[in-house]
C-alpha positions, 0 to 999 in steps of 0.5 A: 495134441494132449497138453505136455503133462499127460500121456497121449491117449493109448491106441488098443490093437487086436491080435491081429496087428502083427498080420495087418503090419505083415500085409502093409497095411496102413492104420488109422484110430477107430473108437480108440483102437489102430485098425488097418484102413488100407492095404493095397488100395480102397478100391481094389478091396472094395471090388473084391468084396463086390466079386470074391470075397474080402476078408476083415478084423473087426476084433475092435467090435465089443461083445456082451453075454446076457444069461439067466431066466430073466435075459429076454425080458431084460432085453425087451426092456434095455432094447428097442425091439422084442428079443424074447420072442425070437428063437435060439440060433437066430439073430436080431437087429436091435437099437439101444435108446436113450429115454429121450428116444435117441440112440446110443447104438445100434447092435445085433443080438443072437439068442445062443440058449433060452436064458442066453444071448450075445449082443455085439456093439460097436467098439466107439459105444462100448462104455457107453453100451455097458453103462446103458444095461448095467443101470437097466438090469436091476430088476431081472434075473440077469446077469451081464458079462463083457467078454470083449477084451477075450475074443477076435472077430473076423468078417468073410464077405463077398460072393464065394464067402461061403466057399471059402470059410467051407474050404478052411482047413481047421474049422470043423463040426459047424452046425448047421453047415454053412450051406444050411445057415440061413441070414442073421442065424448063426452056427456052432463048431470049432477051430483047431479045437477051440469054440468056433461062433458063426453068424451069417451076418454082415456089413458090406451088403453081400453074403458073408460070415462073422467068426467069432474065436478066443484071442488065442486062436484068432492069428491061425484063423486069419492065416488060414481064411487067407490060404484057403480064399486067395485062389478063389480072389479074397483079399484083406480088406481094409476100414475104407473098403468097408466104409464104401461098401456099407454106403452102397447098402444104406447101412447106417454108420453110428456117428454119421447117420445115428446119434443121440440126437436122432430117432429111429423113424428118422434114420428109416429105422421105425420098423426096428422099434417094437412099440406095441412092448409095454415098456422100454427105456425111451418108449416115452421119450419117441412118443413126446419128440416125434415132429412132423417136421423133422429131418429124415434120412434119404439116398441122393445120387448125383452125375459126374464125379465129385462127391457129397462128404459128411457135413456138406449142405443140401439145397432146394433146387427151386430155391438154391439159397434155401437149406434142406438137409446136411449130408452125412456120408458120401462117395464116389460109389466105386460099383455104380460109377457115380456119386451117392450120398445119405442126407438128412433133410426136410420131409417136404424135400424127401420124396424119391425124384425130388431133385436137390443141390449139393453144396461141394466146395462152393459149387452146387451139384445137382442131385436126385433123392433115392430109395435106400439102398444103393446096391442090392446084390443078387441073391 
């Protein structure tokens, strides 16, 4: 509780709230804003993403223009991968470091122009993200704009994804159609006659779309994503679904699996790293911090039902009273049936096979490490 003299910190909403309040959704706090983490129940959502389609406000997300003739080499330099060599209507997965090597967030750049790109953050490292480019941009000819408190973003997931953003009545002219859009490419069109961006990109480990609107817009995009999907079996998904889903495609999770104390080789993430650039903040700082013994992030798969949780201890299980590793997310993985897990643990307890224990509650759980991810759905 905040001491009786200050006003308890403001909650931020997306346009969206009235809808998700409409739907019964249950909320809870996430980088600062009140998003919906239920509706009807975790997993029914996550089912239905798994076979239909799930529909998500993720309008908390924060988006930044980067324009002029020296944004891709700003970008090059504020990121840990190469963003000028991509080409327009693609999109990249990209890391910003500290100079110590440790990472302040994990984001996905699309190049829109030759002297354009959109970077989406993650709500909780918005500030921190605007910091990071705003001391990084002196120097280029670049210019940086925050058009987060503008726009809503809406996530289609799930196997008849793309039926459903085909079928929705007021998206028009996307180009190219959503059946020609590649992964991680993005598409142009509108809606009700407003800028409609589209990327093929996602969180859950199935086919989706990203949608991005003016804020104006966004209440009539959602209404009409739900018309169009609810007979082929979308449903509004909720926080937890996602959490879940995400999980079970060994996507990361900033404050579980990233931090400023990780570097990327540690979380799996080395390939993201373009360390042949002649420079780039944090480029010294993997150099010098890089140990050979050092935690590094792996799967662990269990039996029965009882589930690792963030913070749980992983144990030798030749020695059941030596330490490993920590985990930092696990559940009851509703699509395999049994308990999964992301840990970081010692090298030497890394290789898939190694068999493990999880301390959950004061019972050890024996456990197996896995090859990331979980899930991978069909193509």
């Amino acid at each position: 509780m905040p001491p009786e003299n200050l006003p308890a910190a403001p909650e931020r909403h997306t346009v969206l709230h009235d809808r998700h309040e409409t739907l019964g959704a249950s909320f809870t706090d996430f980088g600062g804003w009140l998003m919906p983490v239920r509706y009807s129940s975790d997993l029914a959502e996550h089912h239905a993403v798994r076979t239909a389609a799930g529909l998500f406000d993720i309008s908390h997300m924060a988006e930044f223009a980067v324009d002029g003739p020296g944004s891709g080499p700003f970008l090059d330099y504020a990121l840990a991968g190469a963003l000028s060599p991509m080409r327009v209507g693609k999109a990249k997965y990209s890391l910003v470091l500290d100079e110590s090597g440790g990472i302040v967030d994990d984001v996905i750049v699309y190049r829109i122009a030759e002297h354009r790109f959109l970077v989406i953050a993650n709500a909780g490292n918005r500030e921190a993200v605007a910091r990071a480019f705003a001391a990084r941009i002196d120097g280029f000819e670049a210019e940086l704009d925050d058009h987060t408190d503008d726009m809503s973003l809406i996530a289609v997931q799930g196997p008849v994804a793309r039926a459903v953003v085909e079928a929705t009545d007021g998206i028009a002219d996307v180009t190219p159609s959503f059946a020609d859009l590649g992964y991680y490419a993005w598409s142009s069109g509108s809606f009700d006659d407003a800028p409609l961006f589209a990327a093929r990109t996602g969180y859950t480990g199935e086919d989706g779309f990203e949608l991005l609107v003016p804020n104006a817009v966004a209440p009539a995009l959602w209404d009409a994503l739900l018309a169009a999907g609810a007979p082929l079996g979308l449903v509004p998904a909720g926080l937890a679904a996602r959490d879940t889903l995400r999980l079970e495609a060994g996507m990361p999770l900033y404050g579980h699996e990233l931090s400023r104390d990780i570097v990327p080789a540690q979380a799996g993430l080395g390939r993201v790293v373009a360390v042949d650039k002649d420079d780039f903040v944090g480029k010294a700082g993997l150099a010098a911090v890089v140990t050979p013994d050092a935690p590094v992030l792996v799967g662990l798969v269990s039996e029965g039902r009882r589930a690792g949780r963030a913070g749980y201890a992983v144990f030798d299980a030749a020695d059941a009273d030596t330490p490993v590793g920590e985990i930092t997310s696990g559940a009851l993985s509703p699509t395999l049936g049994h308990p999964i897990a992301m840990a970081f643990v010692s090298p030497e307890a890394s290789a898939p096979g190694t068999p493990l224990f999880i301390d959950v509650r004061g019972t050890r759980i024996p456990a197996t490490v896995t090859a990331l991810p979980f899930y991978r759905r069909n193509s």
